[in-house]
C-alpha positions in Angstrom: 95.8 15.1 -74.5 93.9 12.0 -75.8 90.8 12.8 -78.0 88.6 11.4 -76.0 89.3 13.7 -72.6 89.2 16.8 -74.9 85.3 16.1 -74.9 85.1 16.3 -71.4 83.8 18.6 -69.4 84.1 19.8 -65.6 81.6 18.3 -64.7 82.4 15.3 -66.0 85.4 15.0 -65.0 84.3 15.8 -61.3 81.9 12.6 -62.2 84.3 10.8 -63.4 87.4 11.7 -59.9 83.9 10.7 -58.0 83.9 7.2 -59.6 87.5 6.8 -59.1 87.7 8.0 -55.2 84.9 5.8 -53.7 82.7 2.4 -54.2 79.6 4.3 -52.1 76.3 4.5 -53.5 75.5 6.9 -51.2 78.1 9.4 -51.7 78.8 9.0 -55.7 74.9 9.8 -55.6 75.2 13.1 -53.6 78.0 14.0 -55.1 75.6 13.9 -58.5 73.2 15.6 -56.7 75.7 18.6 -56.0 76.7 18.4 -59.8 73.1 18.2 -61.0 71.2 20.1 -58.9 67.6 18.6 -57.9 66.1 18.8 -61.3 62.3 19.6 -61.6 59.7 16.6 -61.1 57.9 17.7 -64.2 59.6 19.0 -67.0 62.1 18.0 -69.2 65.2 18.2 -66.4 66.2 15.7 -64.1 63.5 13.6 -62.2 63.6 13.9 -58.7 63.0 16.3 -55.9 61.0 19.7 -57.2 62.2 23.0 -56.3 61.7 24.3 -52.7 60.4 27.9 -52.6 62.5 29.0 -49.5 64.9 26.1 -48.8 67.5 24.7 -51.1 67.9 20.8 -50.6 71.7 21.0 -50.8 72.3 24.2 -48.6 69.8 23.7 -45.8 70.0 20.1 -45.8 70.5 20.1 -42.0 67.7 22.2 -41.2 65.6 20.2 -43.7 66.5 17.0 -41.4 65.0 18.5 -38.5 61.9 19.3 -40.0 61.4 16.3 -40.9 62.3 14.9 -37.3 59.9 17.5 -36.3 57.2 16.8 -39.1 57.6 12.9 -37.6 56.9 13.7 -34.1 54.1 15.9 -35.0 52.3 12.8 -36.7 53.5 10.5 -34.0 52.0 13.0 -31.3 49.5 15.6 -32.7 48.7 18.4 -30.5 45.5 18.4 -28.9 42.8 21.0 -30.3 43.3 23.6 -28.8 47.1 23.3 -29.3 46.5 23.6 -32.9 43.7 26.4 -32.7 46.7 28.9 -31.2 49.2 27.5 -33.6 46.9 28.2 -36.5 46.4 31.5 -35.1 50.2 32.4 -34.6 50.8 31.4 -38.1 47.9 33.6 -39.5 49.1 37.0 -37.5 52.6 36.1 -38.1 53.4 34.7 -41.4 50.9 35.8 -43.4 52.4 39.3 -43.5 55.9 38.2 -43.8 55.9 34.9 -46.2 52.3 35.4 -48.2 51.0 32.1 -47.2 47.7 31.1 -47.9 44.7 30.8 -45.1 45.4 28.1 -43.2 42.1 25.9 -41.5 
């Protein structure tokens, strides 16, 4: 084995098969993201997305996608008052118990 590779890691060799398989910006970037995990946004680790407390961003990222579509829609069409009145409510008899979330409203 040349010196050089004996330095190298898994990781960096997955890096390194990532650079070699494809010209994408896109991929090579989630591919690093898979590697790297999401980092913290403060803190000495990676810049970039912080930790989620009940998703993980490379797991759920389908179900992250549609609540964003959903989160879009919402802004794009709020729900009239009353609309939101019961939705607060659900959310206080619901998932207050079962998440801890704060008071909502």
């Amino acid at each position: 084995m040349h010196p050089v590779t004996e330095k190298v890691n898994d990781a960096a060799r997955e890096r390194i098969r990532t650079l070699v398989e494809s010209t994408d910006g896109f991929y090579i970037a989630e591919m690093d993201l898979k590697l790297r995990g999401p980092g913290e946004f403060f803190g000495t680790k990676q810049s970039g997305i912080p930790a989620l407390r009940i998703a993980n961003i490379l797991r759920d990222a389908e179900i992250l996608e549609a609540a964003r579509r959903d989160a879009i829609a919402f802004v794009d069409h709020p729900p009239s008052e009353e609309e939101l009145r019961r939705g607060v409510a659900y959310i206080r008899d619901h998932w207050q118990r079962r998440y801890g979330l704060v008071t909502v409203g």
